[in-house]
N, C-alpha and C positions, 0 to 999 in steps of 0.2 A: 528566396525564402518562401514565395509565395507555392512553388510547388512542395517545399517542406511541410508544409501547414495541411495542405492538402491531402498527401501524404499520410500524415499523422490522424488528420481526423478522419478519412476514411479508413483508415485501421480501424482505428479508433471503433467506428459503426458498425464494421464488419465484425470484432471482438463481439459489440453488446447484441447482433444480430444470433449471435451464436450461441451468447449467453442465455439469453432468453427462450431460445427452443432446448438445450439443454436442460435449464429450468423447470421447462413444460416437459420433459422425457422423465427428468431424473427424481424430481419431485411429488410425483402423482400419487403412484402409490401409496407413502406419507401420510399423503396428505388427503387421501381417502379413507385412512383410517385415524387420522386426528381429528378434520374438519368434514368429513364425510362429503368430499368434495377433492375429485381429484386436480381441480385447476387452483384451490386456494394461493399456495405458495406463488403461482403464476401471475396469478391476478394481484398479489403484493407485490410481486419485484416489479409488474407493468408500472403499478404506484410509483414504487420508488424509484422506478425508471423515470417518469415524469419530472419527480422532485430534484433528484438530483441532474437529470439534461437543463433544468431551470438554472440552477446552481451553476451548472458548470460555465452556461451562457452569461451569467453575469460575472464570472470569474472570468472571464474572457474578454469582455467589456470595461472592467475595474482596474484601472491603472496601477499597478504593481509598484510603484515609485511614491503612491498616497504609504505606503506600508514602512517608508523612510521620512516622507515627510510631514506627516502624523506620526510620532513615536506614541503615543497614546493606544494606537490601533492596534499594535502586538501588543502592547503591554495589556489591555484591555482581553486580547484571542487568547492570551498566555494564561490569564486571570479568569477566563471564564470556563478553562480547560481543567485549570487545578480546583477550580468550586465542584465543578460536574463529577472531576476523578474523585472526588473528598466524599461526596453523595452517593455514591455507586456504592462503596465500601460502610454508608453510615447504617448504622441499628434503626429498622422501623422503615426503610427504603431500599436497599439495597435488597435484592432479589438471586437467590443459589442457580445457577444454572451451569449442569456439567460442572459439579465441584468449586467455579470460580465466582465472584460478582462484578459483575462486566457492564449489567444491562440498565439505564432507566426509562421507566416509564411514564411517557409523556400522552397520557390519554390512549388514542389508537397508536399511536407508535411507541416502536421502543429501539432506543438507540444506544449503542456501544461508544464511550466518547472516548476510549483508545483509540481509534480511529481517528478521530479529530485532534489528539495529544499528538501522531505523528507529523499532522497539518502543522501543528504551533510549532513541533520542534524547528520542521523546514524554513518556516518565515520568520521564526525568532529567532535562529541564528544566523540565517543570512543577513537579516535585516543589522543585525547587532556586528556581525562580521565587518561589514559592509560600512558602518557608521566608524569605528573605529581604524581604520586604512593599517597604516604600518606599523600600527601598536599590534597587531596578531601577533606579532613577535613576543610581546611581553608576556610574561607566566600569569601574570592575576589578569590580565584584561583578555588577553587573546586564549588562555587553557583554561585556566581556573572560575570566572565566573559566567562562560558555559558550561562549563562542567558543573556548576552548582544550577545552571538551568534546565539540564538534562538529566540530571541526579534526584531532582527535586520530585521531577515527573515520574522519573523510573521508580522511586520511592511509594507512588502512591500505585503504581501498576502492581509492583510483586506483591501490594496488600491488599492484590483480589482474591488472589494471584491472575495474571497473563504475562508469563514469562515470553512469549510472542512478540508483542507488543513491545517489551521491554527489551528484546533484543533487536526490536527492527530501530527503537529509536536511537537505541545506542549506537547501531552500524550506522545511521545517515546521521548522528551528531559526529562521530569519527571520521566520516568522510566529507563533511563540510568542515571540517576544521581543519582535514588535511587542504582540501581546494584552494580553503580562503590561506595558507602559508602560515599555518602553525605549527612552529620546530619542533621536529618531532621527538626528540626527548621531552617535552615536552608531554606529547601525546602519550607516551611511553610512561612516563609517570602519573599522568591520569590511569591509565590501563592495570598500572599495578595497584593503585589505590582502590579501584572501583570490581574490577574483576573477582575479588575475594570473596567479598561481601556476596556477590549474585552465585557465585559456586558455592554457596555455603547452604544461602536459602534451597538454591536447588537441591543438593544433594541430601535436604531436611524434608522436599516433598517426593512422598513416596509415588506419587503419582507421574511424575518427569521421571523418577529414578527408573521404574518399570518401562516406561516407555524410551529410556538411554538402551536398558536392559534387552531390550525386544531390536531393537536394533543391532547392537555391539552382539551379544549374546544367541539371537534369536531364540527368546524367551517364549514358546510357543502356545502356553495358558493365560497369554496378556491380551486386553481390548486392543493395544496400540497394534502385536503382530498380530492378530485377526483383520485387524482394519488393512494391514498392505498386505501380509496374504489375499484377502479380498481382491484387492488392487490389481494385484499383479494376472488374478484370475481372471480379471476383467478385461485386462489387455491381452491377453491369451488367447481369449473367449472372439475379440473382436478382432485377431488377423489383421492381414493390410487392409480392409476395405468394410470391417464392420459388420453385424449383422441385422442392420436397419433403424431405422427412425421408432422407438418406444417399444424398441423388442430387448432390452434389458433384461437381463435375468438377478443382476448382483443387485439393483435397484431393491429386488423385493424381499428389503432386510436383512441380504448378507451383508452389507458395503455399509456399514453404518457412515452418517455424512453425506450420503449419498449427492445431494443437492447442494452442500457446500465445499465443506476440504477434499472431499474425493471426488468432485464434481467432472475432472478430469479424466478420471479414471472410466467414467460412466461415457464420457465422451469418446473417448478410446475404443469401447466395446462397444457401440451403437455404430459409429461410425470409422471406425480402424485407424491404422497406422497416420494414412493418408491425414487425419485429421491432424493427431498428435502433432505432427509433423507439421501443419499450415498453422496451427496457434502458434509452437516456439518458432516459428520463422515471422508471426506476426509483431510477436514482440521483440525481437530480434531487429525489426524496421522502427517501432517506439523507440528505442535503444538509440537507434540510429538517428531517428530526428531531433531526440533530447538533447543528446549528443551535439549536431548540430545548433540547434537553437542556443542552447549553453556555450557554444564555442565563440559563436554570432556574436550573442548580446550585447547590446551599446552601452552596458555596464556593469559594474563589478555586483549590482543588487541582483541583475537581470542575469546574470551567468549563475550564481550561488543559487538563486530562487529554482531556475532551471532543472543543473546541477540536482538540486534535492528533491524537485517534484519527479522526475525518470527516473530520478533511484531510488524512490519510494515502489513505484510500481514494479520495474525491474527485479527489483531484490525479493520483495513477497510473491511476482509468479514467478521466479528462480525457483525459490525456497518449497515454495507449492507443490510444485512440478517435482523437484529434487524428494520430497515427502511422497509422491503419492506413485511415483517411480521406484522407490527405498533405495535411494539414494542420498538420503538424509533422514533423519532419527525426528518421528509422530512431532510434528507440531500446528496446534489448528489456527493456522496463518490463511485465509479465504484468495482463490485464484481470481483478481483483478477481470472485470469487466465480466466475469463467467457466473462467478460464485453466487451462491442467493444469498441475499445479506442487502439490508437498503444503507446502511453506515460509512458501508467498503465502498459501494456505488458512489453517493455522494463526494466521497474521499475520491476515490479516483478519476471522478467526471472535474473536481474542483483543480487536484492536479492539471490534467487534461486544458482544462479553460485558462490558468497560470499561463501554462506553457504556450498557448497559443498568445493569449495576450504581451505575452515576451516577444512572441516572432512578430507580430504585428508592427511593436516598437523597432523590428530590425529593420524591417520596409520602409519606415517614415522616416528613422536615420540613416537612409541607403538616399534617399528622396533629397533631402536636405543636402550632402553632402553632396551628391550630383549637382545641385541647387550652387552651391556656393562655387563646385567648379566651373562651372558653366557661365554664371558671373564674371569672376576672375580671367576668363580667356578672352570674354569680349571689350573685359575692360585694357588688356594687352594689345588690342589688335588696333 
């Protein structure tokens, strides 16, 4: 497990290595005519580069089994998630940004707590998965009052709106509830209850609709298809091998996003094919080790928690990737370890420290159980 871990966190490095000059390419411009400074953005994500590698070290140090045997401690992350989402949305606080209210501000920072709503879904249902063993079976304990813990949150999301959000927590509530052994008619009838509802709001904001539209349609007087026209320009423009370190052309205004959801795209055309191709084979190896450590786990907390921290990351640079590729229909879901954004960082440094902290615990019950055989034969002999 120990070369797993290894593994993983040197991805891991090599992702925010990549991110960060990215950052510094894709952001300049911006940010030369916002803060009249082309390193602003730079010199913030170095920030929240600090804050959240703080973060993620002590999520990596923080015994994961305190999160079962403290029930107070989700219930508390649960509870500090729906105050912050409730704030984001209040009259007098909440702040427009890009049509939604996503952001609060906390002095020099400002923080998206969607972001941290996906951290609570991950540890409140495993955690809750987890304490209840063979009752998943049952409709109110194992479907229904997760489903009223996932519903609660998704609730307060589409009245920013971020229908993003709203749909990553719904995939990783659906998919830790399939892991943890909840029948699936089951699930199935959560789906038809809750699905209605979210196609409805959608298909109410004109803003998702045009961007359904630019996709399905190729609506070609919409922001959503100008932004992956751009896109695609960009990967055009960069061939297999790029046309250099801060020689961007789509950076300077065509590519709106530039530094966050099409962050990829910029990466693409700076540095080509070659590039594209070494992030998804990057996460491709996350995948792989999540995977593993979930498979590992010395227990049912430690596999779910696993389980839901790789497939948080997984699924948003999927989705990312799938968007800025048009390969998937405008949604501004930020690429994992790349993107600028100090929220998603923290978010995905925390996963990150989860997950190793899991493998850690597979090593010392690897240890132990060598321990007891070892015993055992001499007491034979």
């Amino acid at each position: 497990m120990k070369k797993t871990l290894t593994v993983l966190l040197l991805t891991v490095v090599i992702l925010l290595g990549l991110g960060i000059v990215l950052v510094a390419t894709a952001s300049n411009v911006r940010a030369q005519s916002i803060y009249k400074s082309p390193y602003a953005f730079f010199y913030k994500q170095l920030m929240w580069l600090g804050i959240a590698t703080v973060i993620g070290f002590v999520a990596s140090r923080f015994d994961y089994h305190l999160w079962k045997k403290h029930p107070i401690l989700p219930i508390l992350f649960y509870a500090a998630i729906v105050i912050a989402l409730a704030l984001v949305v209040c009259p007098g606080i909440r702040k427009l940004v890009n049509g939604s209210y996503r952001w609060l501000n906390l002095g020099p920072l400002r923080v998206q707590p969607s972001e941290f709503a996906k951290l609570a879904i991950v540890i409140c249902l495993s955690v809750w998965m987890d304490r209840i063993g063979w009752r998943v079976t049952q409709f109110w304990r194992g479907a229904l009052i997760p489903a009223v813990m996932i519903g609660f949150i998704a609730a307060l999301l589409l009245a920013e709106p971020d229908f993003g959000a709203t749909m990553v927590i719904g995939v990783l509530g659906v998919g830790i509830l399939f892991i943890s052994g909840v029948r699936f008619w089951h699930l199935f009838l959560l789906g038809c209850a809750g699905i209605p509802p979210v196609l409805t709001l959608l298909c109410l904001n004109q803003n998702r609709m045009t961007r359904l539209m630019a996709f399905f349609e190729g609506t070609g007087d919409s922001t959503a298809a100008h932004q992956v026209k751009q896109s695609m320009i960009a990967f055009n423009c960069g061939g297999p091998w790029g046309v250099g370190f801060n020689e961007s052309i789509q950076k300077n205004f065509y590519l709106p996003e530039a530094h966050t959801d099409f962050i990829f795209a910029i990466g693409g055309e700076e540095f080509g094919f070659i590039f594209s191709i070494f992030v998804v084979i990057a996460f491709i190896v996350l995948l792989a080790c999540g995977v593993l450590i979930a498979i590992r786990a010395p227990d049912r907390l430690g596999c779910l928690l696993a389980f839901g921290m790789i497939f948080l990351l997984i699924f948003q640079a999927a989705f990312n990737i799938g968007v800025v590729t048009n390969c998937l229909p405008t949604k501004g879901l930020a690429l994992p370890f790349l993107s600028y954004g100090g929220t998603n960082l923290v978010t995905a440094l925390f996963a990150v420290g989860t997950l190793i902290n899991i493998g850690m615990h597979i090593d010392v019950a690897d240890e132990h159980l060598h321990t007891h055989l070892a015993r055992d034969a001499v007491n034979t002999i």
